[in-house]
Residue, then its C-alpha position, 0 to 999 in steps of 0.5 A: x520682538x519687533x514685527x516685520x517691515x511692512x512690505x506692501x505699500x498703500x497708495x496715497x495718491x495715484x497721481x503723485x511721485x512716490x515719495x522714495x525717503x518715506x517707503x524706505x529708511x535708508x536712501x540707496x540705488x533703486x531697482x524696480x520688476x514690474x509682473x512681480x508674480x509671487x516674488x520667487x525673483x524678488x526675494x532672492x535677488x533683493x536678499x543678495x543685494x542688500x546695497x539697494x532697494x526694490x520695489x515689486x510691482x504687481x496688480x493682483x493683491x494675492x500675489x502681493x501678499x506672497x511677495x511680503x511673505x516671503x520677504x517677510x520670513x528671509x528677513x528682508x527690508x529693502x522690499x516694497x510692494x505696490x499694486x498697480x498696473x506696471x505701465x501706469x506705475x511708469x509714466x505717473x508714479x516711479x520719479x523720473x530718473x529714480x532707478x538704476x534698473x528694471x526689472x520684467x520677467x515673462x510677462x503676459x505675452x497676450x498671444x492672440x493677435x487682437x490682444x496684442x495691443x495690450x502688451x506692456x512692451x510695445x512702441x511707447x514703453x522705451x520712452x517710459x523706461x528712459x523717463x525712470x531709468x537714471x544716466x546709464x540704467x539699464x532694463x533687462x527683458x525675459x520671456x519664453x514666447x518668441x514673437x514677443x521677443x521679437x517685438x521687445x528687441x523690435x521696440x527697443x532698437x528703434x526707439x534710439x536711447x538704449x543700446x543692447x548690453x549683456x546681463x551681469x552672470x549673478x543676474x541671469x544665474x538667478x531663475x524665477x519659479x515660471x523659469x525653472x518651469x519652463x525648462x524642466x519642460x525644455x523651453x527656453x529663456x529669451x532674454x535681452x538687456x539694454x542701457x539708457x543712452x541718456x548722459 
């Protein structure tokens, strides 16, 4: 009996590209979620789409490890899972112009007003994005806290290479553990999608 493909990758270098062709055997669209959390998203998502391949960004180890269990069990192979801050994982280690989509669902909305500033979707986020995303990728934003919302659609209107778009219905069909959470409490879902601009 084989054993499973090993889903967390460790980093070689913090400074290099990933090399793509080495983390996965066959060379397919990429997609990338950045806050993976347990993978509840990931899993599922990557399982419906064996088309292309994904990597799930997270940085606590723990996290990580439910992600490759998870993946593990279902049988899936076109998961990889690195630990690494999301914003970093941007500018110095996704090859410029290599996924087709990301993928950031509720992250840390650091509501208090002094703590803002590290907020992963801030002014200078859409200009990592359109570096990464290939001619026409396409990000899609969900969070439960309104006065990030407001800041993601903020940021991305002004940046002028993305225009807003509406998400495919299997992808919006398709909840995250936070998610069904939150609406078994009757919050919402706040969700936004946007298209490179980039030709």
């Amino acid at each position: 009996m084989t054993s499973p493909a090993p889903i967390i990758h460790p980093l070689e270098s913090i400074v290099a590209p990933l090399d793509l062709s080495r983390l996965f055997p066959v060379a397919q669209p990429l997609e990338a979620e950045l806050g993976s959390g347990d993978g509840s998203f990931l899993s599922q998502y990557a399982a419906l789409h064996s088309e292309c391949n994904f990597i799930g960004v997270e940085r606590l180890l723990g996290r990580l490890r439910k992600v490759e269990r998870k993946c593990q069990r279902a049988g899936i192979s076109n998961v990889r899972a690195i630990r690494i801050e999301a914003s970093y994982f941007l500018e110095w280690l996704l090859p410029r112009h290599a996924t087709a989509a990301l993928h950031v669902y509720f992250p840390d909305p650091w509501p208090k007003r002094k703590h803002r500033k590290n907020r992963l979707i801030n002014e200078r986020f859409p200009q990592l994005v359109q570096q990464v995303l290939t001619p026409g990728g396409a990000i899609y934003l969900r969070t439960d806290d309104a006065d990030y919302f407001a800041q993601m659609r903020a940021v991305f209107a002004a940046s002028g290479f993305f225009r807003p778009i509406e998400p495919p219905r299997d992808l919006v069909a398709m909840l995250t553990d936070f998610e069904r959470s939150f609406h078994d409490e009757g919050i919402p879902t706040l969700q936004a999608a946007y298209q490179s601009d980039a030709a």
